[in-house]
Each structure stands twice: as C-alpha cells, then as structure tokens.
C-alpha positions as CSV (number, residue, x, y, z in Angstrom):
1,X,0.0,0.0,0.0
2,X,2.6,2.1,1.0
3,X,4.3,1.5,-2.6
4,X,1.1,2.1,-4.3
5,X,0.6,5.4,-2.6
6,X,4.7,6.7,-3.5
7,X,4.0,5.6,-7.0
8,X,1.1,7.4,-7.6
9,X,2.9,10.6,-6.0
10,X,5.5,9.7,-8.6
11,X,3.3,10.1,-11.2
12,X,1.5,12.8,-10.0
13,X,5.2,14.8,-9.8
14,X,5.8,13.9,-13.2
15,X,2.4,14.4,-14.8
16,X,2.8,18.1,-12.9
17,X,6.5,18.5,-14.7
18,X,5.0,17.6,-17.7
19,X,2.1,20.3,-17.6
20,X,4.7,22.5,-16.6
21,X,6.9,22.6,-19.0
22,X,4.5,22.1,-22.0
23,X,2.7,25.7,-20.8
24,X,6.8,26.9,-20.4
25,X,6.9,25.6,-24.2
26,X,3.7,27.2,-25.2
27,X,4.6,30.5,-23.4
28,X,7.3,30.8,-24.7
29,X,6.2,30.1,-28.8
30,X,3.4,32.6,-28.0
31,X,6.1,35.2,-26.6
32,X,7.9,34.2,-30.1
33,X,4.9,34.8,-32.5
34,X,4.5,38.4,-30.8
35,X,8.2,39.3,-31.2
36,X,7.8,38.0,-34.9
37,X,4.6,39.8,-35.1
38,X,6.1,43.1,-33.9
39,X,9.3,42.7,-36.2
40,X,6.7,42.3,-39.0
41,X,4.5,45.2,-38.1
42,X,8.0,47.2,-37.7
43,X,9.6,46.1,-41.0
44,X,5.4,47.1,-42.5
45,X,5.9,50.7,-41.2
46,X,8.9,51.1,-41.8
47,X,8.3,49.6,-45.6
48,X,5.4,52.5,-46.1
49,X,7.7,55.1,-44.5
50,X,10.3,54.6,-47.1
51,X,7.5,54.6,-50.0
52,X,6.1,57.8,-48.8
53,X,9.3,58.8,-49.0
54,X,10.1,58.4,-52.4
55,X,6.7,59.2,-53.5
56,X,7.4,63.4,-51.8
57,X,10.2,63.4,-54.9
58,X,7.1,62.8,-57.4
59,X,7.1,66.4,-58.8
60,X,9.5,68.9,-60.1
61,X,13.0,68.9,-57.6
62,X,16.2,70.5,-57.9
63,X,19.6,68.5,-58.6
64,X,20.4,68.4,-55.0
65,X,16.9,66.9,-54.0
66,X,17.9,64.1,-56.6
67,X,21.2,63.5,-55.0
68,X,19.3,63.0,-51.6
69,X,16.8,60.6,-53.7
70,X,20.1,58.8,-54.1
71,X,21.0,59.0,-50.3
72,X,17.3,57.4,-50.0
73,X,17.8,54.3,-52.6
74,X,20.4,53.3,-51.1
75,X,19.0,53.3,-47.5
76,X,16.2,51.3,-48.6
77,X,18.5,49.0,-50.8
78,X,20.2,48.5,-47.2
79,X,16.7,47.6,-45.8
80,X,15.9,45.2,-48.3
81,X,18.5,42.9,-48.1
82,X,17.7,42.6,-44.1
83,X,14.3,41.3,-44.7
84,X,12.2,38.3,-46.1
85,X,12.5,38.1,-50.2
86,X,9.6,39.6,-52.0
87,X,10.9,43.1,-51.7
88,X,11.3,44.8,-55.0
89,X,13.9,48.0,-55.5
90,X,13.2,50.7,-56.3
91,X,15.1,51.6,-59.5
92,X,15.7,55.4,-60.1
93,X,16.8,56.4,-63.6
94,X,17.6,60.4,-64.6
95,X,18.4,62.0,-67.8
96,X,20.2,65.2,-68.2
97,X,19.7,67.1,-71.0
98,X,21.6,70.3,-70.9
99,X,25.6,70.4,-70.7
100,X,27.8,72.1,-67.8
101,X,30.1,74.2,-70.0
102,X,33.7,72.8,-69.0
103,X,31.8,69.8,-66.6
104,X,35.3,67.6,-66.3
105,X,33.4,65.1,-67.1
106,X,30.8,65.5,-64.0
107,X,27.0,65.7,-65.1
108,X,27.3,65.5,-68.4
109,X,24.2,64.9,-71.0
110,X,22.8,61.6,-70.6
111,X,19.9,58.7,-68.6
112,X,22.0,57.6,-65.5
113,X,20.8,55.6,-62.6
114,X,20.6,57.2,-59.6
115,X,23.7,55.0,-58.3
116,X,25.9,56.6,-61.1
117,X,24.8,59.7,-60.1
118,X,25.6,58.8,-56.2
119,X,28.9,58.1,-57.6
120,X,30.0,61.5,-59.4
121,X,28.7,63.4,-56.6
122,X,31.1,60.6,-54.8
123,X,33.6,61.4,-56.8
124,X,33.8,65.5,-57.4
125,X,33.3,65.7,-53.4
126,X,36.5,63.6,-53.0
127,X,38.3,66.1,-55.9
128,X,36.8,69.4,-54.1
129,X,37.7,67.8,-50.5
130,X,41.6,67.9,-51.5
131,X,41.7,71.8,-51.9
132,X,40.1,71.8,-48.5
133,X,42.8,70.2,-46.2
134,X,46.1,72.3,-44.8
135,X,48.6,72.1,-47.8
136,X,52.4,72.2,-46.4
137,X,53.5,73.9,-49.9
138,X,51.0,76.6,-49.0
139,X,51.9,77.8,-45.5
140,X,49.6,75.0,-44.1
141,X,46.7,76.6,-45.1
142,X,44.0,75.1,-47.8
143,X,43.5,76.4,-51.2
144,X,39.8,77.0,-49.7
145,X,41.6,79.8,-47.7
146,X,43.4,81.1,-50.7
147,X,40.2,81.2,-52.9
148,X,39.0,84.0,-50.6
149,X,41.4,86.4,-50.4
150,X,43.0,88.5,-53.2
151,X,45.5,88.2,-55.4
152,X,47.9,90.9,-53.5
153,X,47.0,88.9,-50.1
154,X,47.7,85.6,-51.6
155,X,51.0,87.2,-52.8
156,X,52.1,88.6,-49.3
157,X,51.4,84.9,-47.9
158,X,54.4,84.0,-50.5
159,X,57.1,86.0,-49.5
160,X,55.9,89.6,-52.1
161,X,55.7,91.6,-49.4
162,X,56.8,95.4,-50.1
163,X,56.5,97.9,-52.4
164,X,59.8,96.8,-54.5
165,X,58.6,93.1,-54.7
166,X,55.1,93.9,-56.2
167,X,54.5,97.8,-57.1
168,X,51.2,99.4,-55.8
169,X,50.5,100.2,-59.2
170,X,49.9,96.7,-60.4
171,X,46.2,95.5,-60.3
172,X,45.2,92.6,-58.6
173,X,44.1,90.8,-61.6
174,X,47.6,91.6,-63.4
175,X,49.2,89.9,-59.7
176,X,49.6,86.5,-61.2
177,X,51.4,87.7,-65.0
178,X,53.7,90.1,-62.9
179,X,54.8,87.0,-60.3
180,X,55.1,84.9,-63.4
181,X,57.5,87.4,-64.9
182,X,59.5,88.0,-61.5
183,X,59.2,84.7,-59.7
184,X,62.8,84.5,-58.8
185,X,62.7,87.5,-56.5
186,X,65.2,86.7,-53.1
187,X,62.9,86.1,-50.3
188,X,60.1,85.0,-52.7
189,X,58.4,81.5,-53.2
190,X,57.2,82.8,-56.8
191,X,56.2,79.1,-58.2
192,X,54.1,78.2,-55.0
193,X,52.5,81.4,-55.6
194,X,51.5,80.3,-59.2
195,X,50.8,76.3,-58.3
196,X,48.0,77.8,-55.6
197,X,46.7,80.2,-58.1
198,X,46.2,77.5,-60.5
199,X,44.6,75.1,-58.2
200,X,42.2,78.0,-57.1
201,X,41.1,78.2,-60.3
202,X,40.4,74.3,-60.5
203,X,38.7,74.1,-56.9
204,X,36.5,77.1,-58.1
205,X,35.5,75.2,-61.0
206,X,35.0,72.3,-59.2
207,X,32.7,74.5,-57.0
208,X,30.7,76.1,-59.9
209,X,30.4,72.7,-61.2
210,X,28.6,70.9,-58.3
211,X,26.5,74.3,-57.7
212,X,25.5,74.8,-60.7
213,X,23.9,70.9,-60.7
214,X,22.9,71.2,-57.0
215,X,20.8,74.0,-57.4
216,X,20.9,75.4,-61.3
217,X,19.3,71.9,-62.3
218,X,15.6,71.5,-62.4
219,X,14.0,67.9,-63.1
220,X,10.5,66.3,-63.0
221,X,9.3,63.1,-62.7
222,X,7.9,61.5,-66.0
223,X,7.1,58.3,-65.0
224,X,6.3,56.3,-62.3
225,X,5.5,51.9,-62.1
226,X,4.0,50.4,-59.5
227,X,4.0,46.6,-58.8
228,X,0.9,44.6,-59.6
229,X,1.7,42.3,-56.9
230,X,1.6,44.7,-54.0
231,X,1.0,48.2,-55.9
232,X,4.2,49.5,-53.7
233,X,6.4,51.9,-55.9
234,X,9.2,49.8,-58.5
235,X,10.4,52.7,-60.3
236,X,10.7,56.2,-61.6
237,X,11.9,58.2,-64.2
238,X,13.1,62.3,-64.0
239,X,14.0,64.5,-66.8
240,X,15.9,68.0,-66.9
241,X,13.5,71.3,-67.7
C-alpha cells in the first residue's frame, strides 16, 4: 500500500513536470509569435515610411533633392536585403539634357541611374575635398583659404611683401602675369604662388560645377511603375527642364 501510494505521488510529480513545461513551451512560442509579429509590423511601417518617402520626390525637384533621392535608394537598398525576399527595389533612372560648360566630365548629357549619379557626386566631393585640407607647400593653409582672399593677399602669404617686390600700381588681376615674370625674386616663393593660383582656379571650378547641378538643375518626374503584386512603388523616371 505504502508502494502504491509513492508511486502514484510519482506520477502525480511527473504528470505536474510535464504540464509545466509544456505551458513553459507554449509560453514561450506565443512570446515568439508576438516578437515575430512586432518585427513584421515594424519592417510594414517602416516599408510605407520609405514609400512615402520616395513618393514626396514625385514632382519637379532641384539637382540636390535628386542627389538625396540617391541618399534614399540606397537606404532602402540596405533595408531590403535585411528582410524576407519579396521586396522589390526601387530603381531610379535620370536623364540630363543640358551640358555644364567645362563639366570635367561631372554631369554631363545623358539617362544615368541614380547610383551613377551617387557616384559623381562621390567622386567630385573627394576632388573638391583635396583643396580643402592644410597644404604644407602653402603655408599649411587650404586652397579654400586662398580662394577667398586676393590676389595681393595671396602674394604677401608668399614671401611679395613690399613695395619693391610687387609695385602698388599693379592691379590685382595683373598679380599673377607680374609673379610669373619676376618669380625668382630673393625672399620669394614665386612658383608656389603660381601652383596655388592654379589650383584656385580648379577648386573654383569644381565648385561652380557641383553648384550649378545642385541648385541650377531643375527635373521632373515623367514616369512612375507600380508593382501589380503589392502596388508598392518599382520605379521612376526624372528628366531636366
């Protein structure tokens, strides 16, 4: 009797374990399907945030609104990839049709994807970003510096620093011939002078040439595609006015 009665505690301690656990099991796979339900809801919100996103640039924008379209792609490129297939990109194509006089190269005529675009505005802020760093050839200061003052201040920086070295009389704008003609003054660093004028020239040009698509640019949005599997935005198309 007495080994009936353990038994039956026995079993009554392990049928108890057994409820146990199974409600620890099915706590915790209802604990996982709200955690997988909030990361879907999450990844949904975010998902229309981004489409309301790119649907704002759906009208006329300036260059510098498409370069931040570009910003944009790639964000949501990034988010793509992190969740479940079925995703499409969106793919962002823009043609320019009216040339940069003296573009380098940068923004010229053409249909580009926004990547390409991403990348020349990559690119000319890498060239611009080298005239903006302390040059040891110029007095540690940047070319930036330089591109602000005038030619007579630039001059002083380099060693032309009285009346004998550069007369009064000699405009500003005639600075640069006159240094070219009397470089090898004593006390005078005549050919840095000249290398920072020319590179002036080149970062000012650079400049012009990112301004003027930044905000001398004007495009509008010709066409836009929708999925037919989930109607969320698949592509769009701008064009220079």
């Amino acid at each position: 009797m007495e080994n009936a009665s353990k038994a039956l505690i026995m079993a009554g301690s392990i049928l108890i374990s057994i409820m146990v656990i199974s409600l620890l099991v099915l706590g915790y796979n209802q604990m996982s399907q709200l955690e997988q339900t909030r990361q879907d809801t999450e990844e949904a919100d975010k998902l229309s945030e981004y489409m309301r996103r790119f649907e704002q640039f759906n009208r006329e924008v300036y260059g510098s609104e498409l370069l931040s379209l570009g910003n944009l792609q790639q964000d949501y490129a990034a988010f793509v990839d992190r969740i479940d297939e079925g995703y499409e990109p969106v793919e962002v194509t823009v043609e320019i049709t009216k040339e940069i006089p003296d573009s380098r190269g940068y923004f010229e005529t053409g249909t580009y994807t926004i990547q390409e675009l991403s990348r020349q505005q990559d690119d000319i802020e890498d060239d611009i970003a080298v005239y903006e760093v302390q040059n040891s050839d110029y007095n540690n200061r940047s070319v930036r510096f330089y591109s602000q003052k005038s030619y007579r201040e630039i001059a002083m920086d380099f060693g032309y620093e009285d009346e004998n070295q550069i007369p009064s009389d000699v405009a500003d704008y005639d600075i640069e011939e006159y240094v070219r003609e009397h470089q090898n003054q004593p006390g005078t660093r005549g050919s840095a002078f000249l290398r920072c004028v020319e590179d002036i020239s080149d970062y000012v040009d650079l400049r012009s040439i990112y301004n003027d698509f930044r905000t001398g640019k004007r495009f509008k949005c010709i066409y836009v595609e929708n999925s037919d599997a989930n109607g969320r935005l698949i592509q769009m198309t701008f064009r220079e006015i």
